[in-house]
C-alpha positions in Angstrom: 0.0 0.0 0.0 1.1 3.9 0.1 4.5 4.6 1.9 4.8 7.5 4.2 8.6 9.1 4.4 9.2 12.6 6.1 12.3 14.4 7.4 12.7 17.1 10.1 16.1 18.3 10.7 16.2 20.7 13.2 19.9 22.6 13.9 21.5 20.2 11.7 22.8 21.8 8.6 21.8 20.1 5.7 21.6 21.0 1.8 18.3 21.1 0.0 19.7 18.7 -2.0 20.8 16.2 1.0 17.1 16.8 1.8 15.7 15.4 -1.5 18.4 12.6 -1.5 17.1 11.5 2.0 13.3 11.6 0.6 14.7 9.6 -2.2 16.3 7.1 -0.6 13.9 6.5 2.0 10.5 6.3 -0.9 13.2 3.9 -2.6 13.0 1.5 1.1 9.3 1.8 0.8 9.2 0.7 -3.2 8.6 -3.2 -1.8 4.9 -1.8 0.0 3.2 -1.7 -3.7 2.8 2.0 -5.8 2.1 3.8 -9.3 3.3 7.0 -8.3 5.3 9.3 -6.2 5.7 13.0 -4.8 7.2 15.2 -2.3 7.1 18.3 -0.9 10.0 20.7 0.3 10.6 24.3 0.8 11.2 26.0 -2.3 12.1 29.3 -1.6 15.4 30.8 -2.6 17.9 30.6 0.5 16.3 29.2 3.3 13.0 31.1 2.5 10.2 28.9 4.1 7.3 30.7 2.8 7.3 28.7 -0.4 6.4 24.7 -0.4 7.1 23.2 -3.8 5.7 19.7 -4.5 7.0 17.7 -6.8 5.3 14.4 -8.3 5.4 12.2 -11.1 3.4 8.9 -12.3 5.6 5.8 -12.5 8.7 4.5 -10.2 10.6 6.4 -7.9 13.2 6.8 -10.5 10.7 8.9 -12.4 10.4 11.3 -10.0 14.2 11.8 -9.7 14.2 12.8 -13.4 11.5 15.1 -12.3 13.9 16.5 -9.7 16.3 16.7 -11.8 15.0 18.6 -14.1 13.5 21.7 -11.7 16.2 23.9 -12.8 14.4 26.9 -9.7 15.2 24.5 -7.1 18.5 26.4 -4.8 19.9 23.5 -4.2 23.0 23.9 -2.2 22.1 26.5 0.3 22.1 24.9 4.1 19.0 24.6 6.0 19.3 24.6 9.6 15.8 23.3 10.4 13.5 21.6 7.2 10.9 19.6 7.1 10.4 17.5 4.0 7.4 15.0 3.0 7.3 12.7 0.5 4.8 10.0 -0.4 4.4 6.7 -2.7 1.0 6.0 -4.1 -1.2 3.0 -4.4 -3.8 4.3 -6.6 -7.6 3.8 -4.5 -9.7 7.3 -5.9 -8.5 8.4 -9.0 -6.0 6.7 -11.6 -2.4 6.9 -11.5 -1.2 10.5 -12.5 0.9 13.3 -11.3 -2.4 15.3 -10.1 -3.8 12.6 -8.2 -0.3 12.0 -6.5 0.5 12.9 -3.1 1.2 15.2 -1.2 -2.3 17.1 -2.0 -2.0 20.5 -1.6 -5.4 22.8 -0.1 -4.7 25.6 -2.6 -2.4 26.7 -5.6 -0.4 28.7 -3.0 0.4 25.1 -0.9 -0.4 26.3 2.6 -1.0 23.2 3.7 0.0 19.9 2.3 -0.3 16.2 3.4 0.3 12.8 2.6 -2.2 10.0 3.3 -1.7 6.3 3.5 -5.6 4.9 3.8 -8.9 5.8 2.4 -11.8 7.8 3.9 -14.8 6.6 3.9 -16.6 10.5 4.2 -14.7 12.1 1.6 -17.8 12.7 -0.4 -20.0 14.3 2.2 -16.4 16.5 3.4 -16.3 17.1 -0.8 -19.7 18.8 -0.9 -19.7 20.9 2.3 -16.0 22.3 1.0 -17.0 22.6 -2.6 -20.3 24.7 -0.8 -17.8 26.8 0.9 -16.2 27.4 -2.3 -13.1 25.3 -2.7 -12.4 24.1 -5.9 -11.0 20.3 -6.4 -7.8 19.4 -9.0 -7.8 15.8 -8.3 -9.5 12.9 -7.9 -8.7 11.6 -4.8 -9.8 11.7 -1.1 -7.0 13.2 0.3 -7.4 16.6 -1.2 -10.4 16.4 1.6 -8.1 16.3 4.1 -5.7 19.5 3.1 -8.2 21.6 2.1 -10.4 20.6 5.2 -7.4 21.9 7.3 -7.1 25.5 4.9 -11.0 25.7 6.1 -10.5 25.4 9.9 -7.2 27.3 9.7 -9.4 30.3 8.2 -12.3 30.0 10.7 -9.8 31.0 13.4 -9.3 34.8 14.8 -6.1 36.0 14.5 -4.8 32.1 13.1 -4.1 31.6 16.7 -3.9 27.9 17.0 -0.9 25.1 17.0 -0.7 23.4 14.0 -0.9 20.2 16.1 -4.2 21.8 17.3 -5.5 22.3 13.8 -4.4 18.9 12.7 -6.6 17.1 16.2 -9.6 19.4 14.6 -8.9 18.1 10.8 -8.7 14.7 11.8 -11.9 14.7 13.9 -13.9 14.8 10.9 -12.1 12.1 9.0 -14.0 8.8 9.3 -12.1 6.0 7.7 -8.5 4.2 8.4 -5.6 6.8 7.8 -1.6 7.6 8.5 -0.8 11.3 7.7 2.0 13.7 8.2 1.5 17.6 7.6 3.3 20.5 6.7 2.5 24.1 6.1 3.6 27.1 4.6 1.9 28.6 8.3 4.2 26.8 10.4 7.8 26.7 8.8 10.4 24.1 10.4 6.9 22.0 12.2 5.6 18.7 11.2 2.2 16.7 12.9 1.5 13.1 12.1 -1.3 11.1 13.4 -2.8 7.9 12.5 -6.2 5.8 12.4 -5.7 2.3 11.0 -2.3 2.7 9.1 0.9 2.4 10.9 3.3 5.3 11.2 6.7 5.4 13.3 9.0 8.1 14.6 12.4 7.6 13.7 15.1 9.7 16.2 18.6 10.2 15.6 20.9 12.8 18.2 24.0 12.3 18.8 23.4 13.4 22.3 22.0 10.2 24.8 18.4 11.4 25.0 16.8 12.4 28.3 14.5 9.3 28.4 13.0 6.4 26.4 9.4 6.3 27.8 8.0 9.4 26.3 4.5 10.2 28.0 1.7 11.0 26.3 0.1 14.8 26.9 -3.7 15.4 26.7 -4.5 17.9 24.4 -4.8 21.4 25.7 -2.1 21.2 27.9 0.7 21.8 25.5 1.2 24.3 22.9 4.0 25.3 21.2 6.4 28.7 21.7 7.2 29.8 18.1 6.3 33.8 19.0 2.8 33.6 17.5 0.9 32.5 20.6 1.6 32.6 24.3 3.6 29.7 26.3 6.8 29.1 27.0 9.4 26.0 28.2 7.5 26.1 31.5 4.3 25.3 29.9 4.9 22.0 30.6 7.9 19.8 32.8 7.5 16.8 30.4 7.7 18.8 26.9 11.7 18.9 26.5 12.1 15.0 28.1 12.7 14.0 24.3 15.0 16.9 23.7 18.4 16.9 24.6 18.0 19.1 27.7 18.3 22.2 25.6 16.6 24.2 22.8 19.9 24.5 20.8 20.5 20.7 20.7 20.6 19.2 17.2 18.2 16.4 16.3 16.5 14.8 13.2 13.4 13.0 12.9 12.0 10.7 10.0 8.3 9.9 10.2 7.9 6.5 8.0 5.1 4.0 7.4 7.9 1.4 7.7 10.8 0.5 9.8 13.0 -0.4 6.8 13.3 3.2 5.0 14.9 4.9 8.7 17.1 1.8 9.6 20.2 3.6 7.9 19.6 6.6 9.7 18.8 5.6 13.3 17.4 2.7 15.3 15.8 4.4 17.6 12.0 4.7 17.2 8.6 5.3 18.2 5.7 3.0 17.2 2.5 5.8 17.0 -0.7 4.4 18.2 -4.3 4.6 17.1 -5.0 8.9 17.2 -1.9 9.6 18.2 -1.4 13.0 17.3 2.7 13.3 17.1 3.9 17.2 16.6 7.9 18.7 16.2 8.3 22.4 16.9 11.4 24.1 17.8 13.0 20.4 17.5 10.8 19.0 20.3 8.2 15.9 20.0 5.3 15.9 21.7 2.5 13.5 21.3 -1.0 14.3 22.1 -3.8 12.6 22.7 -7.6 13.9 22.7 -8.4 11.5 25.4 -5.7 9.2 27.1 -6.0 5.1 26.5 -4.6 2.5 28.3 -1.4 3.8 27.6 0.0 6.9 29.0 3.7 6.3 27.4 5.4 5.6 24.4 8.5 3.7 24.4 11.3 4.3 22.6 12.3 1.3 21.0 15.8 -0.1 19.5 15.3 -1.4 16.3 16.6 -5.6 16.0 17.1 -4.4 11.9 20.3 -4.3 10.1 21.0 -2.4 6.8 22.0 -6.1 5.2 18.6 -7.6 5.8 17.0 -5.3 3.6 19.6 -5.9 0.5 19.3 -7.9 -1.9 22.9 -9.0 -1.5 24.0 -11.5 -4.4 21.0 -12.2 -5.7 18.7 -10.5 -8.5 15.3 -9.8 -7.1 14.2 -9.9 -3.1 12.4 -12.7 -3.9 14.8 -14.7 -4.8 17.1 -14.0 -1.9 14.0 -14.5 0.3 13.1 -18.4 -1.0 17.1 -19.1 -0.5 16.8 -17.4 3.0 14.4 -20.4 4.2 16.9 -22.8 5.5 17.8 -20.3 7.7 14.7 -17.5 8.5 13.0 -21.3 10.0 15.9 -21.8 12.3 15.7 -18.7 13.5 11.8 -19.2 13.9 12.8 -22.3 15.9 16.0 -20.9 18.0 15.3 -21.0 21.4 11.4 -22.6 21.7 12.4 -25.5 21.0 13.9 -28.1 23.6 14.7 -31.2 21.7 16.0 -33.1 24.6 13.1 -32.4 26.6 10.6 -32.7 23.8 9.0 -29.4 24.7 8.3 -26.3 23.4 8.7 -23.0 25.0 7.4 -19.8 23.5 7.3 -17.2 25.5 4.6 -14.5 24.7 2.0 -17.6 25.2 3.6 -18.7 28.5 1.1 -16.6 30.3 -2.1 -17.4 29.0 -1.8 -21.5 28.5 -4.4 -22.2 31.2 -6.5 -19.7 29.4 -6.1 -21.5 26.2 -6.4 -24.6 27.3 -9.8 -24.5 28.5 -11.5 -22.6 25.6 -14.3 -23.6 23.6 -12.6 -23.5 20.3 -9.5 -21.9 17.8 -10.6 -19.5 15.7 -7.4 -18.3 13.2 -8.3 -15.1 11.5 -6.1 -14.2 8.5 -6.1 -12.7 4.8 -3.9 -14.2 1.8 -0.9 -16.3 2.3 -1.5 -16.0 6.1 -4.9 -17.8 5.6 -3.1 -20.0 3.5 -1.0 -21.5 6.7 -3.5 -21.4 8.5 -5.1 -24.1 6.1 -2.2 -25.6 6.0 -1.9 -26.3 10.4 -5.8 -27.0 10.7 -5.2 -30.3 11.1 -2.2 -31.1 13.0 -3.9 -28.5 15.2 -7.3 -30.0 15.8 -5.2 -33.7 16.2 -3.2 -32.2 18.7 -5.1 -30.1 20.5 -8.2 -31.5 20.0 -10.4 -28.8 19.7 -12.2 -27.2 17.0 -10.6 -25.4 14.7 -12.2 -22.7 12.6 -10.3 -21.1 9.9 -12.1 -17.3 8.7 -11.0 -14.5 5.8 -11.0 -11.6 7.6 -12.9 -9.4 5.3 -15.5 -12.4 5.0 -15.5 -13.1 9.1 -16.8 -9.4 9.2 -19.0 -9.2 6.6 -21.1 -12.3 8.5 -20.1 -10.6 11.6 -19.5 -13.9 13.3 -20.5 -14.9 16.4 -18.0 -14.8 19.2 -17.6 -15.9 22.8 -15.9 -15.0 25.4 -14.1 -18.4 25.8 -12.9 -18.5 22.5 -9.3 -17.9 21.4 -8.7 -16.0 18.3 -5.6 -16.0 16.6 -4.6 -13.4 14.1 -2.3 -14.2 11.4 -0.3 -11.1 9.3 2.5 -10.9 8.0 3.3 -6.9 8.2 0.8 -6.7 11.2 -0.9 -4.2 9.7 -3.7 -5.8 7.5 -6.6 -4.0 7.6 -9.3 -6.5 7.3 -7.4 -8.7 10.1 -7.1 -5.4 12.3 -10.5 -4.7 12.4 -11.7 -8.4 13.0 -9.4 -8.4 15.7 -11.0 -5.0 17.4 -14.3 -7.0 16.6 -12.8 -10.0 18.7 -11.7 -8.0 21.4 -14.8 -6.3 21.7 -16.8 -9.8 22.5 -14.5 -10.4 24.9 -12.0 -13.0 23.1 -8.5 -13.7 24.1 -6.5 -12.6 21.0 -3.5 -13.6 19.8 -1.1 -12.5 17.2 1.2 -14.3 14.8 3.4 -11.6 13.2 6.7 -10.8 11.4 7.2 -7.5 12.5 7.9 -6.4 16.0 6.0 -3.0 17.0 2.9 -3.7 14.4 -0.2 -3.0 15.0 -1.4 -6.4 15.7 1.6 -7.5 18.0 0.4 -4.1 20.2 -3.3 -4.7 20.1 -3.5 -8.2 20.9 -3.2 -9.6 24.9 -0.4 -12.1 23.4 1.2 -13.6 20.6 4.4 -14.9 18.9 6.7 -13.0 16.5 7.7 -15.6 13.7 11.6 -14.0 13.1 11.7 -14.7 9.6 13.4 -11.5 9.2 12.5 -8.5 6.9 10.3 -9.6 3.8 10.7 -7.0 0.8 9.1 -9.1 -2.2 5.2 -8.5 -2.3 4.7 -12.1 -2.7 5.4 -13.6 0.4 7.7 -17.0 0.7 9.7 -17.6 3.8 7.1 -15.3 6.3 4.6 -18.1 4.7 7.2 -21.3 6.1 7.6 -19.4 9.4 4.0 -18.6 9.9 3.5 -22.5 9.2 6.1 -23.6 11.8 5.2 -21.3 14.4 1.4 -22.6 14.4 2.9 -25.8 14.3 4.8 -24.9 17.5 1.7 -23.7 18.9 -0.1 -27.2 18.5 2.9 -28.7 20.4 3.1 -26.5 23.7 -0.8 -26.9 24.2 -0.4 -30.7 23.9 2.7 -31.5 26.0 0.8 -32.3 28.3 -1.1 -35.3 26.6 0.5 -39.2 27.3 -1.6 -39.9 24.0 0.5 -37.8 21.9 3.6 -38.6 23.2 5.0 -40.5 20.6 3.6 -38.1 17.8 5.1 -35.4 19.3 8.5 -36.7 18.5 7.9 -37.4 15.6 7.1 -33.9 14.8 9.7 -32.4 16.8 12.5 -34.3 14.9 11.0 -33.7 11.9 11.2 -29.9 12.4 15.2 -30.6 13.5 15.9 -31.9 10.1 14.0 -29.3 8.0 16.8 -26.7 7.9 18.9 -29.2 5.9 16.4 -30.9 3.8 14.7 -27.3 2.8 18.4 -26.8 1.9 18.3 -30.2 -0.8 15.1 -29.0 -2.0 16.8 -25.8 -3.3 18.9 -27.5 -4.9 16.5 -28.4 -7.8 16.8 -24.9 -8.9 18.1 -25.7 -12.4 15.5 -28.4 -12.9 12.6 -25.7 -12.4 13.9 -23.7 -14.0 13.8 -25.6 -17.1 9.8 -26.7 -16.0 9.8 -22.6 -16.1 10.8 -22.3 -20.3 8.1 -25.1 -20.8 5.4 -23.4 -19.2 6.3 -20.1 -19.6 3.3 -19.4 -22.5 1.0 -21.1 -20.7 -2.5 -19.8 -20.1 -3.8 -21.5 -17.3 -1.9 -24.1 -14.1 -3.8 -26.4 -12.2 -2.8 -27.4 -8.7 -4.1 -30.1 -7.0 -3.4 -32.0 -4.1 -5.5 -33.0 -1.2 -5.0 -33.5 2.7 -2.2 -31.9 4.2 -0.9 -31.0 0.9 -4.4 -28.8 0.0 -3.1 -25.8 1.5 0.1 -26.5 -0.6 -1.7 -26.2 -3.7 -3.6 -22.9 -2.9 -0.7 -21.3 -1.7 1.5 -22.3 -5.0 -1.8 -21.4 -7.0 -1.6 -17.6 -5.2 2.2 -17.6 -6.3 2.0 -18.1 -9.8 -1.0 -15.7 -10.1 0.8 -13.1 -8.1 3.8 -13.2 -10.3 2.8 -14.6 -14.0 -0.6 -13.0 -14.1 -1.2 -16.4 -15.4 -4.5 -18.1 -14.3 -3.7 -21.1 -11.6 -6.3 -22.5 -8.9 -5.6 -24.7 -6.2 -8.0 -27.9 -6.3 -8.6 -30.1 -3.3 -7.9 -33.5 -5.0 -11.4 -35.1 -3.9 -13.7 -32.6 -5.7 -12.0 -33.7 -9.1 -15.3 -35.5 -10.0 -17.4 -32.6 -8.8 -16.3 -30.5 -11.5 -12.7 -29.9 -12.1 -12.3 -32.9 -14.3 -14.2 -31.2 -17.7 -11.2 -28.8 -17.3 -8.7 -32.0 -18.2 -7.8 -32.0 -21.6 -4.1 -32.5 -23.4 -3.4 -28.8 -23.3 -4.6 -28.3 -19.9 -1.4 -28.1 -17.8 -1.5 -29.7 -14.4 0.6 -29.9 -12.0 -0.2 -32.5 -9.0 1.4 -33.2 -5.7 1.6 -36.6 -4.7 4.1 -36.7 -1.9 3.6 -39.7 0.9 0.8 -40.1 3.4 -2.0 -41.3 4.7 -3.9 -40.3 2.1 -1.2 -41.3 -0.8 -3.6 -44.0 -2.2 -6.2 -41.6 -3.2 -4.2 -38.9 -4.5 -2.8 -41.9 -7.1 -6.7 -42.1 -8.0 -6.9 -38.8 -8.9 -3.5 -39.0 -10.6 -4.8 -41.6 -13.2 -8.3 -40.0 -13.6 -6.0 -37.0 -15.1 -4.0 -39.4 -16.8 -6.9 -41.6 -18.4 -8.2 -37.7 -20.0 -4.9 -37.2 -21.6 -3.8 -35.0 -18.9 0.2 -34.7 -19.0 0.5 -34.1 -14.9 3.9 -32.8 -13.5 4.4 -34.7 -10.2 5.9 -33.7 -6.8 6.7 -36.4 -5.0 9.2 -38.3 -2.9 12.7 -39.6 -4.1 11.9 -43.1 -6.6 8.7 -43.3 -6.3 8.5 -45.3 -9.2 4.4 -46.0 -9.0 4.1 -42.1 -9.7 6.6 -42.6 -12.3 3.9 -44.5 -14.2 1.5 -41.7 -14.7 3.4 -38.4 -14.6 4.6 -36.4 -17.1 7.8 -35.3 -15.5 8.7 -35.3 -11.8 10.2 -33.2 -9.1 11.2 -35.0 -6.4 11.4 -33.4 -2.8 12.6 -35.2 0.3 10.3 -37.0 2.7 9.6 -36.0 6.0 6.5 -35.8 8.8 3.4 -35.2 6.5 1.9 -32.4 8.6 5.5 -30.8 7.5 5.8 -32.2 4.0 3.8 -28.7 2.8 6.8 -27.1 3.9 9.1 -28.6 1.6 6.1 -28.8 -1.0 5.8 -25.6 -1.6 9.2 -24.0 -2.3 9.2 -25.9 -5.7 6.1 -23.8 -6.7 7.6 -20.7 -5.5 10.9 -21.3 -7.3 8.7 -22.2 -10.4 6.2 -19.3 -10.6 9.9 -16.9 -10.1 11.1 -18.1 -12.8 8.1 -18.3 -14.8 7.7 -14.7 -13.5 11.6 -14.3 -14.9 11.2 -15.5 -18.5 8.5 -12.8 -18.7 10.5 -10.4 -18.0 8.0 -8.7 -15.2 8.5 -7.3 -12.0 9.0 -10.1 -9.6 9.4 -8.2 -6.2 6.7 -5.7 -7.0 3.9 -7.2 -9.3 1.3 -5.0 -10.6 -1.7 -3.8 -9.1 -0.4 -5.5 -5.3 1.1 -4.3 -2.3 3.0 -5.8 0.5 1.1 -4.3 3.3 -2.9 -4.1 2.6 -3.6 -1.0 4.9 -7.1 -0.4 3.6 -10.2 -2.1 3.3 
């Protein structure tokens, strides 16, 4: 979805043009979240005039807008700006197509007293559209977030004398936004000041001195009791004791801060961060953060908080796309998922943000694993080793369905919600709807700080480690182990399962180097890639513990061929999917060991006896699956509740290269984005 990236540099000398290089680079970090377009917005006055914003945008990559940049011949570009505040913005297009006028920021007039940058949508924009255009604004664009800046021009002008904060004014623009949101600010009003706030989308504060700062639990301030002392309204450094607690002790102490929807795009600049929190109302002014609340929540601090990121993660290192590095990070990003839960000696499993709330778990009436795209997918794929171990009932819900039916919910149920990024909207706002029935909630999440590892009363993080390619690969293994993991701690203490617990727990000890073997097969997918590579339309099928496998492999090669795939549970063949069977109808099947092997080979020759030309993954010489399949890609054998594991990574290394030979975009495919922030 949109990326957020702003800079505030406040007695830190720093060229116009270091300025647009920062915005640069940092839009660049945020390139992974999904976008058509970009824009920023900077002072554009000669010297360090800040009476003039100029906003810059351009349809396309963020290399199109450094052309753009390039070619403003009015921009003064090496004078040094002691404090600056510069936003910048990368679209994913929701109201209005792809275009430089319907990029952000969006201004409130042609004079650019007020811009902002939104990552959401509003679902009011029309009735805020009318009352506006009633009080005579005129509109340039298409989009929702005009609303919002010309919204702020209108309360601005209703007040005598302009005497109000700009964090004030943005608390009295935001009131009348209904909808999810992340927005930063800035105004020709209030030179050298930036607010941010957000409802829904995530938005960080990244803070870089190199003075020790005066504390790392920042309270929160109640609106009102605050306001800033710029010369244009009364107050002063006495105003309040806890105002200067994230300055450096004094008003001539130099600090920077970079506002960012993500953690990735301020990592090279500081580890030191914020996480905002639902209505948060962040403001800078005179180089000191405050953030304001209308009314306090159960909160009355935010931390600050060290970043566990290093530059490297976020490189793509040797290889040619994220994507790529990401499926030959597996071996070890499910190690690391592992390290130090598991007790192999001991046959237990420790994980310690569920430690707490066992009993709790125990004793509920049922699972209930909320989750949208590839997170639904492992959830699919743990259903059933979950309900054998557990044994308890085990729903699996979209999250944008789950609320449509607004499900019914107990208070002895246990919810678990599955994301990625941890910012999902759909899964956000089931999980409010959850905790409002009185649920436990837990998360399963990849990134530490996210929304749904703060709003839920416990959880796990899954340490795969940064994921930039939109199509998600090893967060989809982790997720899978780390529900996995799950199933084992609630059922240690079952003599029943004993013996099946070791089996599982070796199994996951020997993963590591058997995901490695399956990697090695590169070449021979690769050459499967050229053969299928004009292909219309993949089949997947597979049933059991293996279905899961096949929808998720299905999602892959849609995501990144455009090519039409579905994953088909083996045992409706007859109940439809068989008239699709024909000699040019490509199908690839996965036949790998288990329980249910016997029946898979059923459906194996019912494709085979329509001329079907199947290609098989199965185990090493099977030479009854030899009979029937086209050709074969053999994957180790291991537990069959982990056998998706190793399953899958063929179909992700296929629909790459697929993706490859096509020459498209493999880490960013059209019309997706990595973090789904909006409804």
């Amino acid at each position: 979805m949109c990326g957020i990236f702003a800079y505030l540099n406040y007695m830190v000398p720093v060229k116009r043009q270091e300025v647009l290089d920062i915005l640069i680079k940092g839009l660049q970090r945020l390139e992974y979240r999904g976008y058509d377009s970009a824009g920023l917005a900077i002072d554009g006055g000669q010297g360090a005039d800040q009476s003039v914003i100029n906003i810059i945008k351009q349809k396309g990559k963020v290399s199109e807008l450094q052309k753009a940049i390039l070619e403003q011949k009015d921009i003064d570009r090496d004078t040094l700006l002691e404090c600056h505040v510069g936003i910048s913005h990368t679209r994913w297009a929701t109201h209005g197509e792809p275009s430089p006028l319907n990029s952000h920021p969006q201004r409130s007039d042609e004079h650019n007293e007020f811009v902002v940058v939104h990552n959401g949508i509003l679902t009011n924009y029309k009735d805020i559209k009318m009352f506006l255009e009633k009080k005579g604004f005129k509109f340039e664009s298409e989009t929702d977030t005009e609303c919002i800046a010309k919204m702020m021009k209108h309360i601005y002008s209703s007040h005598e004398n302009k005497q109000v904060t700009f964090q004030k004014l943005a608390e009295e623009t935001i009131q009348q936004l209904e909808g999810a949101f992340a927005l930063v600010f800035k105004s020709t009003h209030y030179p050298g000041e930036v607010v941010a706030t957000r409802r829904g989308g995530p938005l960080l504060v990244g803070v870089r001195s190199k003075i020790k700062l005066a504390t790392n639990a920042f309270p929160i301030i109640i609106s009102g009791e605050v306001h800033c002392s710029d010369g244009r309204y009364p107050s002063g450094k006495s105003a309040h004791p806890l105002m200067h607690q994230l300055s450096n002790g004094d008003e001539g102490d130099a600090i920077e801060y970079f506002f960012s929807s993500d953690a990735s795009a301020v990592i090279e600049h500081t580890n030191q961060v914020i996480y905002l929190e639902d209505d948060d109302v962040a403001s800078v002014c005179n180089g000191q953060l405050n953030i304001h609340r209308m009314k306090m929540n159960n909160s009355n601090i935010r931390e600050l908080k060290t970043l566990k990121l290093e530059l490297e993660q976020i490189m793509k290192g040797n290889y040619s796309t994220f994507m790529q590095k990401e499926i030959f990070e597996q071996p070890e990003s499910v190690v690391n998922t592992m390290r130090g839960r598991l007790n192999y000696e001991e046959n237990r499993v420790v994980m310690g943000g569920l430690a707490d709330h066992m009993g709790e778990i125990k004793r509920c009436r049922r699972l209930i694993m909320i989750a949208c795209g590839t997170s639904y997918n492992s959830a699919i794929a743990t259903r059933q080793i979950m309900e054998e171990l557990t044994e308890l009932p085990v729903m699996i819900e979209l999250a944008s369905d789950f609320l449509d039916r607004t499900t019914p919910i107990f208070r002895d149920d246990v919810c678990f919600f599955v994301s990625q990024s941890g910012e999902t909207a759909d899964t956000l706002m089931a999980l409010k709807y959850c905790k409002s029935k009185g649920a436990l909630t837990v998360g399963i999440t990849n990134v530490v700080g996210s929304s749904v590892s703060r709003e839920t009363d416990c959880g796990v993080h899954i340490n795969a480690g940064p994921e930039i390619g939109v199509a998600s690969t090893k967060a989809y293994t982790s997720q899978f182990i780390t529900l996995i993991m799950f199933a084992l701690m609630v059922s240690e203490d079952r003599i029943s399962m004993v013996s099946r617990r070791r089996e599982i727990m070796k199994g996951l000890h020997e993963l590591p180097k058997k995901i490695e073997k399956v990697l090695t097969m590169d070449e021979k997918i690769k050459a499967l890639a050229d053969e299928l590579v004009e292909e219309r339309s993949l089949l997947v099928m597979g049933r059991g513990y293996n279905y899961a496998t096949c929808v998720e492999g299905a999602l892959k090669i849609k995501e990144l061929t455009y090519m039409h795939s579905e994953g088909i549970q083996m045992g409706e063949l007859k109940h439809g999917p068989l008239a699709m069977i024909d000699p040019n109808m490509r199908v690839l099947m996965i036949c790998t060991k288990d329980k249910l092997y016997s029946k898979v080979m059923n459906g194996v020759q019912q494709v085979n006896a329509r001329q079907g030309r199947p290609v098989v993954i199965c185990n090493p010489d099977d030479e009854y699956v030899a009979q029937f399949a086209y050709k074969r890609l053999e994957v180790p054998e291991t537990v069959d509740c982990l056998q998706g594991i190793l399953n899958v990574i063929p179909l992700q290394l296929l629909s790459f290269h697929i993706a490859t030979k096509k020459n498209l975009d493999v880490d960013m495919p059209r019309n997706l984005a990595k973090s789904v922030t909006v409804e």
